[in-house]
N, C-alpha and C positions, 0 to 999 in steps of 0.2 A: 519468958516470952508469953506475951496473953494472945487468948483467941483472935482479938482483934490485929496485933502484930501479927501474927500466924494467917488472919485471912487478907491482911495488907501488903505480906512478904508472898503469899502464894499470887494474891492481885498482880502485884506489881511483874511476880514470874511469867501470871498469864499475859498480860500485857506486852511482856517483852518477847515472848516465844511469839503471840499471835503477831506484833509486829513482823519478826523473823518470818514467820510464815507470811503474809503478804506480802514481805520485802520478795521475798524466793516464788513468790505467784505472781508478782509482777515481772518479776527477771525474766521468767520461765514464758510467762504468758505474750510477753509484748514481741519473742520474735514468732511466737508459735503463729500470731495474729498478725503480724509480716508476712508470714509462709504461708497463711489463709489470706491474708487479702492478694498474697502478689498471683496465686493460683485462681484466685476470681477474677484477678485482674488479666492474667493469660486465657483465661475460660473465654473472656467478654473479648478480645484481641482477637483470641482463634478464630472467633463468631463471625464478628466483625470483617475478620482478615476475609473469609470465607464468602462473606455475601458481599465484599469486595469484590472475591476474585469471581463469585460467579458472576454479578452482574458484567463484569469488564471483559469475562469470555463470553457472556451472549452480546454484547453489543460488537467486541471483535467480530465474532461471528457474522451477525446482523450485516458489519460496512464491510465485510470481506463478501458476503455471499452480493450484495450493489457493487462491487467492484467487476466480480463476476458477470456481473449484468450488463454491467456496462460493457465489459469487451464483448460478451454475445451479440450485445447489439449493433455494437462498430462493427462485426463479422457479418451479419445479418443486413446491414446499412438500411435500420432501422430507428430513423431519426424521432418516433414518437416514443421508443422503449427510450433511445438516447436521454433525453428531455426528461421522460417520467422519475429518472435516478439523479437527476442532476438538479444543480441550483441554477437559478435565472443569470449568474456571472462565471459561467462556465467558461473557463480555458483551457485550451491543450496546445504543448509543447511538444517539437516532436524534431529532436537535436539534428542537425545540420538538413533539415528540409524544410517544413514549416514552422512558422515560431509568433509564439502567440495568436494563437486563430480566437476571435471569439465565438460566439454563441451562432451569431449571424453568418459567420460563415462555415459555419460542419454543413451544409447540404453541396459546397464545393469542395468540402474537404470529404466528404463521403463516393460523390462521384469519381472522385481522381484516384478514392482506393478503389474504387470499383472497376475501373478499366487497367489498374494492374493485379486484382485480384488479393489484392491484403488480407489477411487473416493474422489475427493474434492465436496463436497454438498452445494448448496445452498447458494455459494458466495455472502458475502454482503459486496463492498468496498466502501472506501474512501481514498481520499487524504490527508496524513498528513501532509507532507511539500512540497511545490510547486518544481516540476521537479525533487525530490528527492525519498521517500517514496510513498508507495500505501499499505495500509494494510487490507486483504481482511479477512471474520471472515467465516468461514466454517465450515463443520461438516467432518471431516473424516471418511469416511468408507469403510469397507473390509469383506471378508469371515467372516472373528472372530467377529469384530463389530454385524454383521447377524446374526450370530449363539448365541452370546453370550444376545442378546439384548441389549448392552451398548453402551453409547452416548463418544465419543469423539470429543468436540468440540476444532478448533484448529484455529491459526490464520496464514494466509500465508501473509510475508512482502514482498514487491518486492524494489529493487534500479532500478528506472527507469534512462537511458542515454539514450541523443537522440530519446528518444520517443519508447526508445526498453527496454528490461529487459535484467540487469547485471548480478543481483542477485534476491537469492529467500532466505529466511529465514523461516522456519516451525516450529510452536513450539504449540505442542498439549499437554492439559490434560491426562496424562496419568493415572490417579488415579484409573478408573474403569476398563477401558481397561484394565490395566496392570493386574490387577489381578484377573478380571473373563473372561477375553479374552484370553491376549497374557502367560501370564504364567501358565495357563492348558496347552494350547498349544504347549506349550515349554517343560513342565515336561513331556508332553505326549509324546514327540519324543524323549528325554532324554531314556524313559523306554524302550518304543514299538522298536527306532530305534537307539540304542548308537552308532553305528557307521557310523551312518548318521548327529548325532548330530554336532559334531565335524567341518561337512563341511559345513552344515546350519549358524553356529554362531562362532565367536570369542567374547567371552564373552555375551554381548549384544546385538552387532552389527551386523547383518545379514550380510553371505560372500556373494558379488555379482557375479556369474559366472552363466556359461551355468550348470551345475552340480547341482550345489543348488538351482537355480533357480527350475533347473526339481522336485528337491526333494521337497521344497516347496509347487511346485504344487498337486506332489503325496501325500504329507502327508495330507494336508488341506482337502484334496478330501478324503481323508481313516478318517480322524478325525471325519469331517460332517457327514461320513454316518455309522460309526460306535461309538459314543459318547464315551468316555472313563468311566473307574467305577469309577477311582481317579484322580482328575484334582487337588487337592490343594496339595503344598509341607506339 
């Protein structure tokens, strides 16, 4: 064997081991650089997830704490805080009494809580769907609520836009209410005032005007301080 076969059989050795050796550095290499990219890729995810999740708890925050506000302000029956949280096609819905009020009329719909004394209590929200929903769990209560000792708890949903209120959806337990509160109350003004009755209610639904409003206030006020002998139909 000549030097030259000697350094063309060692060539050819080192060629095949250096092959072997890249073959076994690529093996080795390409998951190691899987297990580095996918740990950059979870690094950048974490980040991401993270400045997801904070901005999406300050802006919950943000239409939770205008929900807030908004019922301070229906408790307060202060119609320029009302406005200032809301959008210019504000509605509220308010299950088996008024339904669909618009914008133009919460200064009737403010009055008529006001002579039964409404309050929204003890607001507890959260966010159900990000920039959509906000649904707030309360206790409502009025004149009859007080007088009668009964719990009506009730839930107030809000459609947040823009970071203001669209809409309001109300929907309360009426079980107790209804029938040691509000219909003594109603049968009482049935008997005591029939022809007062008439402009108070269409069917169920409380008439909202300057009129009824007054009568509301008058009756509630004469109900409390003189109790009725028969309150059940």
């Amino acid at each position: 064997m000549t030097f030259t076969d000697v350094n063309t059989t060692q060539s050819s050795r080192t060629e095949a081991e250096r092959e072997r050796r890249w073959t076994w550095l690529r093996a080795t290499a390409a998951p190691a650089m899987a297990i580095v990219g996918s740990v950059a890729l979870l690094a950048c995810d974490d980040d991401g997830s993270d400045k997801e999740a904070s901005t999406s708890t300050t802006l919950s925050a943000a239409e939770t704490d205008i929900a807030k506000q908004f019922i301070a302000a229906v408790n307060d029956r202060d119609m320029d805080a009302v406005e200032a949280v809301s959008t210019d096609a504000l509605t509220i819905d308010i299950l088996a009494t008024v339904v669909g009020l618009q914008a133009e009329d919460l200064p009737s719909l403010m009055a008529w809580y006001d002579a039964f004394d409404w309050r929204w209590e003890a607001p507890i929200c959260q966010t159900r769907t990000l920039g959509a929903d906000i649904r707030c769990e309360v206790s409502e209560r009025n004149r009859l609520t007080d007088l009668a000792e009964v719990e009506r708890p009730a839930t107030v949903s809000f459609t947040m836009t823009d970071g203001k209120v669209e809409s309001v959806d109300v929907d309360a337990d009426f079980s107790d209410y209804h029938r040691f509160a509000f219909r003594p109350f109603r049968n009482w003004v049935r008997v005591n005032h029939p022809d007062d009755f008439t402009l108070m209610w269409t069917g169920n639904v409380p008439v909202l005007s300057a009129e009824s409003v007054a009568l509301f206030d008058q009756h509630l006020t004469e109900y409390a301080a003189q109790p009725p002998s028969t309150t059940d139909e």
